[in-house]
VOPAGU-2260 file (C-alpha; in pm, 1 decimal, decimal comma):
REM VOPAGU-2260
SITE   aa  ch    i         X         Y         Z
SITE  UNK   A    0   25107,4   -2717,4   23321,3
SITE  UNK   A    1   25370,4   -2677,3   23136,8
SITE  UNK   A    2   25482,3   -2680,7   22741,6
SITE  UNK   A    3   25762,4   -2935,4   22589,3
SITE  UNK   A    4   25923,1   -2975,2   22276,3
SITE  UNK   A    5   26077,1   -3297,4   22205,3
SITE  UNK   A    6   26299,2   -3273,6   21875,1
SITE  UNK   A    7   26448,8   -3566,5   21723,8
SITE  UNK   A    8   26582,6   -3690,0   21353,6
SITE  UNK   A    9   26313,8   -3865,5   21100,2
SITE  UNK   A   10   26408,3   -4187,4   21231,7
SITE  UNK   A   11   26253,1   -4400,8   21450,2
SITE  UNK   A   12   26557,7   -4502,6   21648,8
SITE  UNK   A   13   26634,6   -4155,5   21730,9
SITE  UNK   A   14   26270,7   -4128,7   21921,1
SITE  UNK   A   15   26446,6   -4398,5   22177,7
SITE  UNK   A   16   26764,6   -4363,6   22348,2
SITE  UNK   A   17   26599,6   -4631,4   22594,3
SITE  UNK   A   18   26330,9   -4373,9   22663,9
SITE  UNK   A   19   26310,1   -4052,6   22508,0
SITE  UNK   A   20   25948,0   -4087,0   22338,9
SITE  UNK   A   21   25840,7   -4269,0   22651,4
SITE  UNK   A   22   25954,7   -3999,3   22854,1
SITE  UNK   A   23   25731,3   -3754,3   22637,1
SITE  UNK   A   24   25431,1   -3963,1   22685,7
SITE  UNK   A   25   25461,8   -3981,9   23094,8
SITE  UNK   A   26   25471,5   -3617,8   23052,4
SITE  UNK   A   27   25128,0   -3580,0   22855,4
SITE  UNK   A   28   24957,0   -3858,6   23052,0
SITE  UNK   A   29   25051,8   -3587,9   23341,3
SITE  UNK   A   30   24835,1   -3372,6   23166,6
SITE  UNK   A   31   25151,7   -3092,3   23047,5
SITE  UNK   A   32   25141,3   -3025,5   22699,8
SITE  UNK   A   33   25369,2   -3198,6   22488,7
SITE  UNK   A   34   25454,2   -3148,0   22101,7
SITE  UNK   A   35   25698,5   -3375,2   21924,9
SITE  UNK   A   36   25876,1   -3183,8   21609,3
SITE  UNK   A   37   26043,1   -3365,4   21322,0
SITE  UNK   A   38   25969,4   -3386,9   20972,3
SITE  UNK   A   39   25674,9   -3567,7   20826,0
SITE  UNK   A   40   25864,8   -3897,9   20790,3
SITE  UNK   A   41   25808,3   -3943,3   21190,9
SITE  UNK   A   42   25414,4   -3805,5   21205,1
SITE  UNK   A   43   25230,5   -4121,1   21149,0
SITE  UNK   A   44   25486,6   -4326,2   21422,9
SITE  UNK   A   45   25443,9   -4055,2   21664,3
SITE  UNK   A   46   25051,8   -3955,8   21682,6
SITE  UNK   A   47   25012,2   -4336,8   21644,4
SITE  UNK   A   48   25169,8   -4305,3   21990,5
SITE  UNK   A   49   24901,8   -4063,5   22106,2
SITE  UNK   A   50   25142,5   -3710,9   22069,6
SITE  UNK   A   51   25115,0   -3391,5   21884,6
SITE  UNK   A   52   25331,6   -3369,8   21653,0
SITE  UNK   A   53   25391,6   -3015,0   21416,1
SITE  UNK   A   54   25636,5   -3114,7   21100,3
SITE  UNK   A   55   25879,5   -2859,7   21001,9
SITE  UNK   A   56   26116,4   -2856,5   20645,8
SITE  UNK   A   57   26447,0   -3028,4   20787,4
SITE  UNK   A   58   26581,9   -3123,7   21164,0
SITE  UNK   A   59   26939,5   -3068,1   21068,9
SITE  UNK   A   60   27023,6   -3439,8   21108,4
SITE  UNK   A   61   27183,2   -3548,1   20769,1
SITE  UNK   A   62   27014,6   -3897,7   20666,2
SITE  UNK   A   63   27111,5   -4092,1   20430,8
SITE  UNK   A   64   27445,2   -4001,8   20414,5
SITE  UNK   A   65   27581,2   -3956,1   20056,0
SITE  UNK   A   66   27746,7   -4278,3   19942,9
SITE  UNK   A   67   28055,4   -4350,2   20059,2
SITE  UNK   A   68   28345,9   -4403,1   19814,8
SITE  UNK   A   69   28544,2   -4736,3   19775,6
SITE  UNK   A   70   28761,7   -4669,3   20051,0
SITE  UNK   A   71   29036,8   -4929,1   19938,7
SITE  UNK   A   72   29183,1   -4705,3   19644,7
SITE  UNK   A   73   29235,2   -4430,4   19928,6
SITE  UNK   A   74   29523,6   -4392,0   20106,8
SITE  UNK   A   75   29444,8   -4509,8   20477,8
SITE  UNK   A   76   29505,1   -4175,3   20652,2
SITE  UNK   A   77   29284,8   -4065,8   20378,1
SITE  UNK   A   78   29013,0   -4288,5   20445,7
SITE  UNK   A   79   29022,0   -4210,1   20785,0
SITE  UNK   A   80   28969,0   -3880,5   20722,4
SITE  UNK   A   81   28676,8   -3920,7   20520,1
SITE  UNK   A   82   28557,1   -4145,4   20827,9
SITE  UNK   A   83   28564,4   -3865,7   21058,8
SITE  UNK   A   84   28441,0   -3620,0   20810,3
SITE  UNK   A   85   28122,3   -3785,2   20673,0
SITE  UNK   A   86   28030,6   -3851,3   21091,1
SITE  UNK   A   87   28075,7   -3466,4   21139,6
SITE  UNK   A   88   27830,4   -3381,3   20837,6
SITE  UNK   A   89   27529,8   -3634,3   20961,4
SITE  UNK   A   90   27533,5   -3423,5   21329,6
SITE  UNK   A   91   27704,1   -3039,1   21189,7
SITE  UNK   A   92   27647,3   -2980,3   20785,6
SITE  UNK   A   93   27602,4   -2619,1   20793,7
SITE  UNK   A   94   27344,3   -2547,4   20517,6
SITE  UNK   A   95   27081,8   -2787,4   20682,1
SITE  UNK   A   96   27128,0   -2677,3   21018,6
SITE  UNK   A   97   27068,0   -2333,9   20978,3
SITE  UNK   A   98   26775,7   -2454,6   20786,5
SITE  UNK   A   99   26630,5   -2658,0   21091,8
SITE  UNK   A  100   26702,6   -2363,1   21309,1
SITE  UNK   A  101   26516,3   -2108,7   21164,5
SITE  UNK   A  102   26263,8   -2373,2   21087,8
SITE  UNK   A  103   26225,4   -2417,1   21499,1
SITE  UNK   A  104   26241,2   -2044,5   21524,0
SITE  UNK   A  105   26011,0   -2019,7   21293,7
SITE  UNK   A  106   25757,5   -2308,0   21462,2
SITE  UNK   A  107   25749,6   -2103,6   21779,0
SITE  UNK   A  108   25658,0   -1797,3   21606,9
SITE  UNK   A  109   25355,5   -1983,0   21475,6
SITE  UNK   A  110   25298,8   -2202,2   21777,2
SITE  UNK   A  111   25440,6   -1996,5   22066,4
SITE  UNK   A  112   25773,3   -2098,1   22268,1
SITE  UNK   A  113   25789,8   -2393,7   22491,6
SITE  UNK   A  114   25945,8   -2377,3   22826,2
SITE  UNK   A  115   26165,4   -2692,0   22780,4
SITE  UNK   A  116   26310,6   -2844,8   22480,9
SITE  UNK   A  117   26391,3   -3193,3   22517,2
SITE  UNK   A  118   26646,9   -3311,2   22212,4
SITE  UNK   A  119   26805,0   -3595,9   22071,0
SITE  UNK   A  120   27118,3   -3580,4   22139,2
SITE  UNK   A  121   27304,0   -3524,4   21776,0
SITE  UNK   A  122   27081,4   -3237,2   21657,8
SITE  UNK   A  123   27266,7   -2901,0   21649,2
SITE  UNK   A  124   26970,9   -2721,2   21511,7
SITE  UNK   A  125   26747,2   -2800,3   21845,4
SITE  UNK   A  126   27028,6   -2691,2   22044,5
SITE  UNK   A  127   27101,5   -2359,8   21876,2
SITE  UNK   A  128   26724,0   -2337,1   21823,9
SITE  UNK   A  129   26699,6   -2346,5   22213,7
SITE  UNK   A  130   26934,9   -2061,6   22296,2
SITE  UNK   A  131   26798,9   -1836,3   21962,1
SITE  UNK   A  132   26459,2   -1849,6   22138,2
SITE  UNK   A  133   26610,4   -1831,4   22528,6
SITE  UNK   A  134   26458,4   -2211,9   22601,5
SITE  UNK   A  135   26665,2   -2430,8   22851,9
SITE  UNK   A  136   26733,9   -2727,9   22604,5
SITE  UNK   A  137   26766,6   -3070,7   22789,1
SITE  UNK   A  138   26946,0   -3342,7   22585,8
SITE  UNK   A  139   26817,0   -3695,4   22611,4
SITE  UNK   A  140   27005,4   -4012,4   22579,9
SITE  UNK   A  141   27367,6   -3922,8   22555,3
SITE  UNK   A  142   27567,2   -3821,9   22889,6
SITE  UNK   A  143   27717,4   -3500,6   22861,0
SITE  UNK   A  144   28101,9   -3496,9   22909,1
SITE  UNK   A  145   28443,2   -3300,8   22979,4
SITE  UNK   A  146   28624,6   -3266,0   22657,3
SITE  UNK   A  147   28945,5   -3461,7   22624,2
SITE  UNK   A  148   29291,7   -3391,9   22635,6
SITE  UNK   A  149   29506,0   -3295,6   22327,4
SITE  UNK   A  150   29739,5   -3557,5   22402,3
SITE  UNK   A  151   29491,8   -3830,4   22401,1
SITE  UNK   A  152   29370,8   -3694,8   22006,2
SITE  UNK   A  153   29414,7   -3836,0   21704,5
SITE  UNK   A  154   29543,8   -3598,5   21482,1
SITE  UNK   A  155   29257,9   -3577,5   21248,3
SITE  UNK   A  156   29033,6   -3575,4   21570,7
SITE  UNK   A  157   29226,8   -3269,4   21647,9
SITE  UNK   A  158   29233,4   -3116,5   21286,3
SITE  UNK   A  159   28819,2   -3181,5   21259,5
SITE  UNK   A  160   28752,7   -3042,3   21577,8
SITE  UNK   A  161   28882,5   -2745,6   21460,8
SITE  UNK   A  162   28652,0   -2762,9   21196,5
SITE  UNK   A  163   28369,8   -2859,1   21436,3
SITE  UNK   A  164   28456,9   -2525,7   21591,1
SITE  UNK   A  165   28480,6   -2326,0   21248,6
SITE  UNK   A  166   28134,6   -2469,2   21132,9
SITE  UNK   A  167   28006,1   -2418,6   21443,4
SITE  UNK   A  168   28110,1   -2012,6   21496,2
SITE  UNK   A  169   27988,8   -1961,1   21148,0
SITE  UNK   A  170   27621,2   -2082,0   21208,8
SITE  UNK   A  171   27612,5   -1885,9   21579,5
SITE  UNK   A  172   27719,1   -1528,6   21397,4
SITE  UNK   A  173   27464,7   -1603,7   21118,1
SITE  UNK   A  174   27200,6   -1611,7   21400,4
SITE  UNK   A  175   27380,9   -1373,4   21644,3
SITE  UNK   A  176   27439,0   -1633,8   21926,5
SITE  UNK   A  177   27705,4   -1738,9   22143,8
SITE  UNK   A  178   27661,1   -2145,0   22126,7
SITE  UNK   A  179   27591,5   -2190,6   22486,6
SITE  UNK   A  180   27485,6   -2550,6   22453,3
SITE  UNK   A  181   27773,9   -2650,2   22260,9
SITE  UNK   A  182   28121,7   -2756,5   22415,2
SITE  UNK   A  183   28426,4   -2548,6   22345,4
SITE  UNK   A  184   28723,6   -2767,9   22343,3
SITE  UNK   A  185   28874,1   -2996,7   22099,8
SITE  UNK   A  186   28598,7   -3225,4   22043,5
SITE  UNK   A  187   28297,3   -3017,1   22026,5
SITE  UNK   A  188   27972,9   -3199,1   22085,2
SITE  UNK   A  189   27644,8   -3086,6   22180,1
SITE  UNK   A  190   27658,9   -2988,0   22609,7
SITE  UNK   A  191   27362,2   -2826,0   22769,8
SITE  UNK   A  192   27397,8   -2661,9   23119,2
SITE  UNK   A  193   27077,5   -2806,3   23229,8
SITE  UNK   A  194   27035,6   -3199,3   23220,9
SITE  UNK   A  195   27123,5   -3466,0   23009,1
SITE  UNK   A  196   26910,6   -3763,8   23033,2
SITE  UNK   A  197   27080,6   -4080,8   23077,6
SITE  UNK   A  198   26868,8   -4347,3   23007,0
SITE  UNK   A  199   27142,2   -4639,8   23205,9
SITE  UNK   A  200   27295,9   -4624,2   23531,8
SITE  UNK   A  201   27595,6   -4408,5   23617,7
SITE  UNK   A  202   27825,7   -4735,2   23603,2
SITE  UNK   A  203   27702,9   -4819,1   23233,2
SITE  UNK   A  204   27981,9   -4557,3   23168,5
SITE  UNK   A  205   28215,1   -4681,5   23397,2
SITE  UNK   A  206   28505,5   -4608,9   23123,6
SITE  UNK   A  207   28402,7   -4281,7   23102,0
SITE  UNK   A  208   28325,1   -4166,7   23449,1
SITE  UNK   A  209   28639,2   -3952,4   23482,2
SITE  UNK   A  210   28513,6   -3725,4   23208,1
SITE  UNK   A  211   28115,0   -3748,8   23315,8
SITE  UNK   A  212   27958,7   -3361,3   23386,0
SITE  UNK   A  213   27736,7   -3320,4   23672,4
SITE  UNK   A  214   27455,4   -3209,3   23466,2
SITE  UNK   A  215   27439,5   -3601,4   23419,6
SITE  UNK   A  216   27110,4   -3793,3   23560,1
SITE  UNK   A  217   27129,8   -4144,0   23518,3
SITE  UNK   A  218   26724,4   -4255,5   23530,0
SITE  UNK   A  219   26771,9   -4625,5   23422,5
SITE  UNK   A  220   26464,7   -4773,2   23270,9
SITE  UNK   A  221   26208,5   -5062,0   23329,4
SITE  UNK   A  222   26023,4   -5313,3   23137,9
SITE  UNK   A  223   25691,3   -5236,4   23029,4
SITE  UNK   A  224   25356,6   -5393,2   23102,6
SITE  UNK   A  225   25213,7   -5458,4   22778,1
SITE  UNK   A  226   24834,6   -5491,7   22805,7
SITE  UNK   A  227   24746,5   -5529,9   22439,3
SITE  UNK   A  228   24770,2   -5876,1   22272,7
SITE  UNK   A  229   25062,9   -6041,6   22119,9
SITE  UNK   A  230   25061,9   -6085,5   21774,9
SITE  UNK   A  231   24901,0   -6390,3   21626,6
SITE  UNK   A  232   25330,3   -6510,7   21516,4
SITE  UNK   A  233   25423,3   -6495,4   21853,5
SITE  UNK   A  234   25109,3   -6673,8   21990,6
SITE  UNK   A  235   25153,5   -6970,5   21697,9
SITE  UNK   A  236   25507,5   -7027,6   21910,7
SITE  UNK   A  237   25442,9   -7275,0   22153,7
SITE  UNK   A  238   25503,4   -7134,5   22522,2
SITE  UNK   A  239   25766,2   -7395,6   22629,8
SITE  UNK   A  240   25977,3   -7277,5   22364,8
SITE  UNK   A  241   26228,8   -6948,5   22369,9
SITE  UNK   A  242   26326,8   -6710,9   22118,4
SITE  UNK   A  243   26631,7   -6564,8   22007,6
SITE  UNK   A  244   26566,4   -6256,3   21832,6
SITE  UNK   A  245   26823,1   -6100,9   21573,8
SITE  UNK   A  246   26779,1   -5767,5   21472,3
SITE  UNK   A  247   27024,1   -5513,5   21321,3
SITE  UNK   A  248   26752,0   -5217,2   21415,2
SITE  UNK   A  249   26587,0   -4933,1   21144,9
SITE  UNK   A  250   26881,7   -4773,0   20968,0
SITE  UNK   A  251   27206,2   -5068,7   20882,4
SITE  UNK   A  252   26962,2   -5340,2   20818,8
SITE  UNK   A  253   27189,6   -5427,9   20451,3
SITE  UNK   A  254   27407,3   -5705,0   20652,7
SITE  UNK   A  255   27220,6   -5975,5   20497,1
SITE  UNK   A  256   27477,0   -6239,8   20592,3
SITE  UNK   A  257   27466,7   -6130,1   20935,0
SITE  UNK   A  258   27126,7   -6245,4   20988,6
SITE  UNK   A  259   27165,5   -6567,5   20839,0
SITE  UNK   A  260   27480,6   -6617,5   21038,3
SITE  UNK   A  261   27313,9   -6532,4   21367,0
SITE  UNK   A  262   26984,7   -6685,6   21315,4
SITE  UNK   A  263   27199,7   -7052,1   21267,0
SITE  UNK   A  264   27370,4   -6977,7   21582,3
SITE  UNK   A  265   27052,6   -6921,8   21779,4
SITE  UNK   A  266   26884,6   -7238,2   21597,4
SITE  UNK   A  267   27172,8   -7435,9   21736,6
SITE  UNK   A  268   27137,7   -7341,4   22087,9
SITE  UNK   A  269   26799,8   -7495,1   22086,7
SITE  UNK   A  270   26595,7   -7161,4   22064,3
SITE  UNK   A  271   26336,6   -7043,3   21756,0
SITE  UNK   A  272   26554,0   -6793,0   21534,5
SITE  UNK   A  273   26307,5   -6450,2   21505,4
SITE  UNK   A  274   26463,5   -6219,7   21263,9
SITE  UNK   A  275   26364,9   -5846,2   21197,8
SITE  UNK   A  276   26508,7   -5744,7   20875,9
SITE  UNK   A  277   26418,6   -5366,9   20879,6
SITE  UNK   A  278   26150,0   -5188,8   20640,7
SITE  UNK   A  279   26429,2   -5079,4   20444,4
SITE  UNK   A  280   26425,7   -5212,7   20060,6
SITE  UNK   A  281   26527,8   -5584,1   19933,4
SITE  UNK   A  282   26542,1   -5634,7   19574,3
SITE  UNK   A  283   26284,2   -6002,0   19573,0
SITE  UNK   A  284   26573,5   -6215,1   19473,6
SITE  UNK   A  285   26783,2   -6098,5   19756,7
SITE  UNK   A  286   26493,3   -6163,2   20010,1
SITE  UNK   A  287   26430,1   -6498,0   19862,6
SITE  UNK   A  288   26851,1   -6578,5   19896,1
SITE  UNK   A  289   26807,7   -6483,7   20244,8
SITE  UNK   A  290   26476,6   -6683,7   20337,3
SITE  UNK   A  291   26641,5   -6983,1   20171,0
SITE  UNK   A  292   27011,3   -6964,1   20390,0
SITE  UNK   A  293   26796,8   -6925,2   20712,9
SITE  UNK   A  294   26697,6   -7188,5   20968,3
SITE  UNK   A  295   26366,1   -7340,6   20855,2
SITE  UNK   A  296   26200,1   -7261,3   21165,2
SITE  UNK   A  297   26269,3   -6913,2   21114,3
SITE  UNK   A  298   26007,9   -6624,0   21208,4
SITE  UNK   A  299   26120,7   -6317,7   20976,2
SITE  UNK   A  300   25972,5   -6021,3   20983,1
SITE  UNK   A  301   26057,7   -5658,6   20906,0
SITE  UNK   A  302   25954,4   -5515,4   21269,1
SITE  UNK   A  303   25879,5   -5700,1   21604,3
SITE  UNK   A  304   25742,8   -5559,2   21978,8
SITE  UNK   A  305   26008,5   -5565,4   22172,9
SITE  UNK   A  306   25817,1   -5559,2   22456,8
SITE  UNK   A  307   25622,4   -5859,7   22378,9
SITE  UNK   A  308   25928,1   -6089,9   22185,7
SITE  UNK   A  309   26202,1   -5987,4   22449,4
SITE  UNK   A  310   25971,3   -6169,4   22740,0
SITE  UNK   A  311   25977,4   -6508,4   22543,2
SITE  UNK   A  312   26373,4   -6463,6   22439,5
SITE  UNK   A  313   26696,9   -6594,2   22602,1
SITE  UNK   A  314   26939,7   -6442,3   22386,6
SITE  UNK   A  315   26938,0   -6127,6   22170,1
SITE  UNK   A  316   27195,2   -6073,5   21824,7
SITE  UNK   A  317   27228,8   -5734,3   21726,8
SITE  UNK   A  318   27378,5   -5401,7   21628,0
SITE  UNK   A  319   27447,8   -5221,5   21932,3
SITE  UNK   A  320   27188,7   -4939,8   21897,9
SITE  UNK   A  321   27145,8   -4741,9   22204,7
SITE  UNK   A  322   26786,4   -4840,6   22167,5
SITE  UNK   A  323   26798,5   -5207,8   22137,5
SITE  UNK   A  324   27115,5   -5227,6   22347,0
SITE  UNK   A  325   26876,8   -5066,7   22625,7
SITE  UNK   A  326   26542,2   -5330,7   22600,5
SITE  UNK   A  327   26813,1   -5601,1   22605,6
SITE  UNK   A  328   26940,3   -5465,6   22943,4
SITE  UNK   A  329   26613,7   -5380,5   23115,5
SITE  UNK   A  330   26451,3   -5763,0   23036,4
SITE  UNK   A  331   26771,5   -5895,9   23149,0
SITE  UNK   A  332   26910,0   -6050,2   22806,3
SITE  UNK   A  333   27219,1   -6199,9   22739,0
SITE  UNK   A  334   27364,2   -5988,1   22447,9
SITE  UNK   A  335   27584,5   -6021,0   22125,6
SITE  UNK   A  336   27690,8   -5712,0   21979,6
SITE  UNK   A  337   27827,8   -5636,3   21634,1
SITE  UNK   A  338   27886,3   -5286,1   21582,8
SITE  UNK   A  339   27787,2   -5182,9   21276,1
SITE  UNK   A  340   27822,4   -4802,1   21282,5
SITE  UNK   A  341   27882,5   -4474,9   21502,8
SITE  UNK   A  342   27810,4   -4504,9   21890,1
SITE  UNK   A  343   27680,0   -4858,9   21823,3
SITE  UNK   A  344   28097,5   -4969,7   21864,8
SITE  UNK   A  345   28027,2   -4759,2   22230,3
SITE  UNK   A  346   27742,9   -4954,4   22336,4
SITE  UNK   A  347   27939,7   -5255,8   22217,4
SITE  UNK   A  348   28224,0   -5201,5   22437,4
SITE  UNK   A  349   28020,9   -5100,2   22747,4
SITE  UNK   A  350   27805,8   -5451,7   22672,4
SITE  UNK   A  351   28152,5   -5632,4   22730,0
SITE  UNK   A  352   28287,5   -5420,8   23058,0
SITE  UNK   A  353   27908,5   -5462,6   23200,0
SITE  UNK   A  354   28007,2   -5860,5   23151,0
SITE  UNK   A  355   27615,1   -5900,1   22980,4
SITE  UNK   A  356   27740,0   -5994,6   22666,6
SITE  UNK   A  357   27992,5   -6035,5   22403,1
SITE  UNK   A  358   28112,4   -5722,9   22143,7
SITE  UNK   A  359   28224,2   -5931,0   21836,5
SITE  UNK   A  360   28350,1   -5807,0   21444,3
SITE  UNK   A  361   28222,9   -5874,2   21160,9
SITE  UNK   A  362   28522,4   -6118,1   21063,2
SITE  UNK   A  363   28430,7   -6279,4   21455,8
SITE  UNK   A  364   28109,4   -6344,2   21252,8
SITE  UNK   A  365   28266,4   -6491,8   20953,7
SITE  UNK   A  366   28488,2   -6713,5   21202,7
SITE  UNK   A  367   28198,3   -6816,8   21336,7
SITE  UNK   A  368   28244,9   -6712,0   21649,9
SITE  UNK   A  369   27813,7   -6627,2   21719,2
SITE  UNK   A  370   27779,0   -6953,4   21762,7
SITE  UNK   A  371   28035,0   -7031,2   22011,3
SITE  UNK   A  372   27971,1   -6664,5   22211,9
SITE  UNK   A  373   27599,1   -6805,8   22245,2
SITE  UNK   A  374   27652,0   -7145,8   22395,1
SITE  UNK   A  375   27907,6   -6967,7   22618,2
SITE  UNK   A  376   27690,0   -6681,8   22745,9
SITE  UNK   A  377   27365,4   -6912,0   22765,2
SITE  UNK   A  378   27564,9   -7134,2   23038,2
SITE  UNK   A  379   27714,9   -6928,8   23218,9
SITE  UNK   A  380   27564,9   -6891,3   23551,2
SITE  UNK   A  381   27760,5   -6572,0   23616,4
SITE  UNK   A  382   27633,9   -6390,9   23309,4
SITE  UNK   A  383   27241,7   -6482,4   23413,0
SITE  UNK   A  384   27300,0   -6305,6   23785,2
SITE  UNK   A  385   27457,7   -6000,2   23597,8
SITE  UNK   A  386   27192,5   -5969,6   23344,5
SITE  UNK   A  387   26904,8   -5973,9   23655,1
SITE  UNK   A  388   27125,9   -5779,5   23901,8
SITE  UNK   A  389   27184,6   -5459,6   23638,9
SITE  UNK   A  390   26817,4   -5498,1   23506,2
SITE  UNK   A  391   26699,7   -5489,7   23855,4
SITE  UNK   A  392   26960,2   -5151,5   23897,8
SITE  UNK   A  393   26772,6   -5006,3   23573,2
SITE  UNK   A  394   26399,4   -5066,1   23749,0
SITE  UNK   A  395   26524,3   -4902,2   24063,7
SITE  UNK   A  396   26607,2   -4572,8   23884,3
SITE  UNK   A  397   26259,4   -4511,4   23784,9
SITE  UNK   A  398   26336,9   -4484,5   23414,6
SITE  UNK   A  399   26098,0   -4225,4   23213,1
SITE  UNK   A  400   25849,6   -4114,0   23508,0
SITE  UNK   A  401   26211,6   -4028,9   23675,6
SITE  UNK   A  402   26301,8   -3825,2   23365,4
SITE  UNK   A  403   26002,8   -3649,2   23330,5
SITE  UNK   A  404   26033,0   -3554,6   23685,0
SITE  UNK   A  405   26389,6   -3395,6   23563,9
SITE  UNK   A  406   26220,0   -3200,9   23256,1
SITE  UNK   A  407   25948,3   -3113,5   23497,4
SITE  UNK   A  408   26227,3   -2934,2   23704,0
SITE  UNK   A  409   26361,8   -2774,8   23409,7
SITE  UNK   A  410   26037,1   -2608,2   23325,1
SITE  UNK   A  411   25977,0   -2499,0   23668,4
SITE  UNK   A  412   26324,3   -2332,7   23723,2
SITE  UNK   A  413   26320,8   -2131,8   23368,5
């Protein structure tokens, strides 16, 4: 048997990555013993789940971001800048990193060392954590890849990285390490030697496959089996009649607009408009504007199960969270994408080149364009085979029980 750590932000999007906290549950149902470690924000979500779960002071991962200034009285180079910069404090702010590390030192003073830890992929702390207490760290849910060349840099992607760098030496001499899971060129990004969990097939990053590492495993993923009941919503919708589910996910769920926009769209492609708004706070009288602009057979809710709505759904609206983007592939959904934030304009753009959806802007939005990008994917034939032939590539990968057999031997080699 064998002893895991899996180490993610407070947030509950950042326990997916199209498998990561299913991944740690194959791996207790095999009888290993498995520990999840976040703050306390994530301890009811995760023992709900049936895990352990020890809560330490901070995780390194900076959430909320402080509020960003009006960006139209800034010069634009300057506003990119501050772009860049307030991305590189959510993953690499020094002072709460080298909190989170000792923290995890700390934990496996108290608790003992495991032999793997398993981390979400933008948490420095885990990583440095790892090679502080001589753990093989396995990242899951973001491919690990050659650094680019200067020439194809922006200039402040070149100036930050040296930053990156700078922030990143600093924390490694205040704990005496070497930053072994950490990349060394001009984009620095978390790398570790071992494995990084892909939770897609290798040809999801098609766009990227020049730079793709060959610690890479690419495990897919596969719809569950729910065996619990629906809930009584779902059940009141008739069977003969299909959803189209909006969603803009946990954290950017203040697009009010967008969810009005998109939930016409779906009503006028003959499907029942299900909107999950988030548990994120609406003043009442904004709530109310947005219950009134919506279709009036509208289902909205703050939080559905995927894995019972995305059965009953043709078409799915959203964000572009790895998370979401991932259920959407592996029940073979048509998707829309807006990118609202971060990797989400990734997952956007390999939704297009996959040819199972459409990556649309906000102004496509305001044009009105959801409306015309769902009659167009829900009739084309083409777009139905690709949505069944890359869902049926996803099963065949194994998904979680094929990256717990990865972690597995991980374990076993260290």
């Amino acid at each position: 048997m064998a002893k895991f750590w899996f180490v993610s932000a407070p947030l509950i999007s950042h326990t997916d990555w199209g498998g990561f906290l299913k991944t740690a549950l194959v791996l207790h149902q095999q009888g290993h013993d498995v520990t999840w470690v976040s703050t306390d924000k994530l301890k009811n979500y995760v023992t709900q789940a049936g895990l352990a779960f020890e809560v330490i002071s901070e995780t390194g991962f900076l959430w909320p971001p402080p509020p960003p200034p009006d960006l139209t009285q800034l010069d634009p180079r300057e506003a990119v800048n501050l772009r860049y910069t307030r991305a590189l404090d959510t993953w690499l702010s020094e002072n709460i990193v080298i909190e989170a590390t000792q923290a995890l030192i700390d934990l496996a003073g108290r608790i003992g060392k495991p032999d793997v830890i398993a981390i979400d992929p933008f948490l420095s702390a885990a990583a440095l954590a790892g090679e502080a207490l001589d753990v093989p760290v396995v990242s899951c849910g973001w491919p690990a890849q050659g650094d680019l060349t200067e020439t194809g840099l922006f200039p402040i992607q070149r100036s930050l990285g040296t930053e990156s760098q700078q922030r990143i030496a600093r924390i490694c001499d205040r704990f005496g390490l070497d930053g072994v899971n950490f990349s060394k060129g001009p984009t620095p990004s978390i790398i570790s030697p071992h494995r990084h969990i892909c939770y897609f097939t290798q040809n999801w990053y098609i766009a990227e496959i020049a730079t793709l590492l060959p610690q890479n495993v690419f495990v897919g993923g596969v719809a569950a089996q729910v065996k619990r009941d629906p809930p009584a919503w779902l059940q009141a919708i008739p069977d003969d009649q299909s959803i189209g589910l909006v969603t803009l996910g946990s954290s950017f769920t203040g697009d009010l607009g967008f969810f009005s926009w998109a939930a016409h769209a779906v009503a006028r492609v003959g499907l029942i408009p299900v909107v999950a708004i988030g548990w994120n706070p609406i003043a009442p009288e904004q709530k109310q504007a947005l219950i009134d602009a919506l279709p009036p057979a509208t289902r909205l809710l703050n939080w559905v199960p995927f894995d019972h709505v995305l059965p009953r759904s043709k078409l799915i609206i959203h964000h572009g969270g790895m998370g979401t983007t991932h259920y959407a592939v592996v029940h073979a959904l048509p998707q829309i994408v807006v990118p609202h934030a971060a990797d989400q304009r990734v997952q956007a753009k390999r939704v297009a080149q996959a040819k199972v959806g459409l990556n649309l802007t906000a102004v496509d939005v305001q044009k009105g364009l959801l409306l015309d990008g769902a009659k167009a994917l829900l009739n084309d034939e083409k777009v139905a085979k690709t949505v069944q032939s890359l869902a049926r590539q996803m099963a065949a990968l194994g998904g979680p029980e094929t990256a717990a057999s990865h972690l597995n031997e991980v374990a076993m080699s260290s």
